[in-house]
N, C-alpha and C positions, 0 to 999 in steps of 0.2 A: 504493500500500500504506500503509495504515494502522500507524504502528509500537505506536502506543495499543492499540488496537484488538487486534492479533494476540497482543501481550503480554497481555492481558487473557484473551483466550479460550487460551492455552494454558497462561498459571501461573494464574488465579483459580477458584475452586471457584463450580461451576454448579448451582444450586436446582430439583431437578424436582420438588418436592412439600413443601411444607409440612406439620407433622404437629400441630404447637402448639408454643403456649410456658408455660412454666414460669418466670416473674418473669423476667430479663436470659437465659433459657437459649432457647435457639430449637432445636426438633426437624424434622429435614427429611431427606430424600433428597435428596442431594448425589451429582456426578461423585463426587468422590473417596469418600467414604462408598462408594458403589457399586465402588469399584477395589479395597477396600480390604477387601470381602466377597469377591469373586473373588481376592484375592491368600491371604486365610485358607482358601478354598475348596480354591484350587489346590496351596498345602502339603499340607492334610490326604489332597487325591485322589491326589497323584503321591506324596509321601513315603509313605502309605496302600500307595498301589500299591506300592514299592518293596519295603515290608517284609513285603506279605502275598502277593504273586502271586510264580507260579511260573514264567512266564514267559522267555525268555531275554532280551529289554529291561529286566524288573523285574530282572534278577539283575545285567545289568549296572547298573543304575541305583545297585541295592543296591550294591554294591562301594562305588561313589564316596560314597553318603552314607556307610556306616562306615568310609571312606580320613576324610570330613570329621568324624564323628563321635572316632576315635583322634585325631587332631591335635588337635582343640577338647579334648579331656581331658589330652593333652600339656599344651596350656598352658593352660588353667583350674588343672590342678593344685598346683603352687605356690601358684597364691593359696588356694584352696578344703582342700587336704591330704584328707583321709576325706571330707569331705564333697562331693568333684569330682561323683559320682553321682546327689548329692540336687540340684544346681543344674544341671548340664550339659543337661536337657531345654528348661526357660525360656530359657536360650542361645543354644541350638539354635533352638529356635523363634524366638527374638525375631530371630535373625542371615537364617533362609529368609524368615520374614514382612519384613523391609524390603528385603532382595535383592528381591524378587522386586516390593512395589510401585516399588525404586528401577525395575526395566526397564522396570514395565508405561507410564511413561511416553515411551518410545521405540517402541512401537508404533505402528500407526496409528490415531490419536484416540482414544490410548489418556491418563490421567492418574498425573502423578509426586505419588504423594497422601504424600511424604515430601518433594517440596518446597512443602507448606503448615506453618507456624510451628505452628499449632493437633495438626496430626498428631506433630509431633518434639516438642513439649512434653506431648504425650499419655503419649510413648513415654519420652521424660525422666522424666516421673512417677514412672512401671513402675520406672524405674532406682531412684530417690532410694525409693522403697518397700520396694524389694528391700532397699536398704544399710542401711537401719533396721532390716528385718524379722531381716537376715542378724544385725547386729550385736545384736539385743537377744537372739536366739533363741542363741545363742552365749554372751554373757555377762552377761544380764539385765542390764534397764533401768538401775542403778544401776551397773552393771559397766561398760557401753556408754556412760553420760554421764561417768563415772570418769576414759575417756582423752581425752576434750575437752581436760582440761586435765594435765598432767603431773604427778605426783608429785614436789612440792620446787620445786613455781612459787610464787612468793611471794605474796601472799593479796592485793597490792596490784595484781597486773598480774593475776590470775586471773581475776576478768569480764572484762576485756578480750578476755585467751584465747580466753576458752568463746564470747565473741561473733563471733569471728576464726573459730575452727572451726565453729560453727557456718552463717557464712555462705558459708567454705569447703565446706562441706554442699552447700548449695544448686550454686552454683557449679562443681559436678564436674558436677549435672543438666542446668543452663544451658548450660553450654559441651558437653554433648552434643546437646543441642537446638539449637544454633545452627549448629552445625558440621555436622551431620547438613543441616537444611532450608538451608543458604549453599550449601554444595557442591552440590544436587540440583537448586536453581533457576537456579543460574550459569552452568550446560551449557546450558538451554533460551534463557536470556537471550544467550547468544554465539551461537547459532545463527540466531535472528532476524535478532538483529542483522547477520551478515555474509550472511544473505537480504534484507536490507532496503536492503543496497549497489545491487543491482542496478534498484529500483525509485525508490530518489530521485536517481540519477544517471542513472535512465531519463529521468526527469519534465525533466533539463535538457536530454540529447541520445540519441538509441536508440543511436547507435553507441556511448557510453560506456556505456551500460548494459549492451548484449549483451558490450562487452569486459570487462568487469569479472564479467559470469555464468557464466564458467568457472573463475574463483578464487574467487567467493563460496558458488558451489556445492561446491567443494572445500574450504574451510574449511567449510563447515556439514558437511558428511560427516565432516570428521576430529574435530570437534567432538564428532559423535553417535555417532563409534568409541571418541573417550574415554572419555564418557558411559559404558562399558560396565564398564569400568576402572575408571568412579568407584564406578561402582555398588556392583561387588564390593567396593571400597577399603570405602568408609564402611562397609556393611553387618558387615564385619568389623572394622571398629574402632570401631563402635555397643557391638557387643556383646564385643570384648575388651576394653573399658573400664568396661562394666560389669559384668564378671565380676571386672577387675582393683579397682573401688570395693567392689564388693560384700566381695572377700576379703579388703582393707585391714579392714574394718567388721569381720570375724570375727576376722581375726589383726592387731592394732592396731601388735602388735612384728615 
């Protein structure tokens, strides 16, 4: 077994089709591009389903999204106050849309297009846009650059400040970006890894290999029972962190 090799084909994004390029931008149909169609597909058919079919699976389906819809407004609201309504949809969506490409990486040959860096700084964007959008649309541009720096900061440390917050800005995007694509690839990389026992301590002796294949197999299983755990984990502290930046942005006090 190849550990290069198998790491490669299940964390690196695969090129089926080149489309062009556009100066340093490259357009292509990609696995994950492709996972990442089907995990938006699959929100809009099944939540779709939930809330328009009559059904008795849709009706239980429904329950559980407005069990998860009340909770998300429970705690969106502190931060958001009147406005929990106008933002709780993009929440909602941003929180189904990565749950759901967090799993599609546990399938079979299936891709976690949330543990590519490129996919969760996509998604970080989304964030750091929103907190701009939130904060100017609340208290215009001049209102929103205002509490950068504090009222009664002394005029000598104030660029300072504004540069400090400023890159604190960025920094709330980043650190969802990293934290989001760290956790989602870390599960795939321990799994290999303790499938990977059983083939280089084959290549010394088969009886070490075969013994050591019923603990490396169960480590990779408990691994990918985590995984499921993480899944949901991140997926909701994706997006209660950006609910909770967003509504810093609106209510600065």
């Amino acid at each position: 077994m190849n550990l290069t090799e198998a790491l490669e084909h299940h964390l690196l994004d695969h090129v089926y089709a080149v489309l062009g390029n556009l100066g340093p931008i490259h357009f292509a149909i990609t696995k994950y591009l492709i996972t990442m169609w089907i995990a938006g597909a699959f929100c809009v058919l099944v939540l779709g389903y939930a809330a328009l079919a009559r059904a008795r699976p849709a009706m239980l389906l429904r329950a559980g999204v407005e069990g998860a819809i009340v909770y998300a407004r429970a705690q969106m609201e502190p931060f958001f106050g009147q406005d929990t309504d106008t933002y709780i949809p993009y929440i909602l969506s941003l929180f189904f849309f990565i749950l759901v490409s967090n799993l599609a990486g546990l399938l079979p040959d299936g891709a976690t297009s949330t543990g590519n860096i490129s996919v969760t700084a996509a998604l970080a964007l989304c964030t750091f846009v929103l907190i701009i959008f939130v904060g100017v649309r609340k208290q215009g541009v001049m209102g929103y650059l205002s509490h950068f720096v504090p009222g009664g900061t002394p005029k000598a440390i104030a660029p300072f400040l504004f540069v400090i917050e400023v890159f604190g800005l960025f920094a709330k995007s980043a650190a969802l970006c990293v934290r989001l694509f760290a956790n989602m690839i870390a599960g795939h990389i321990a799994a290999i890894t303790f499938l990977s026992f059983i083939f280089l301590l084959g290549k010394s002796s088969l009886a070490m290999g075969l013994g050591v294949a019923p603990a490396a197999v169960g480590m990779a299983l408990f691994t990918q029972a985590l995984d499921v755990l993480i899944a949901v984990l991140q997926a909701y502290i994706f997006a209660l962190l950006t609910a909770v930046f967003a509504g810093m942005a609106a209510h600065p006090h």
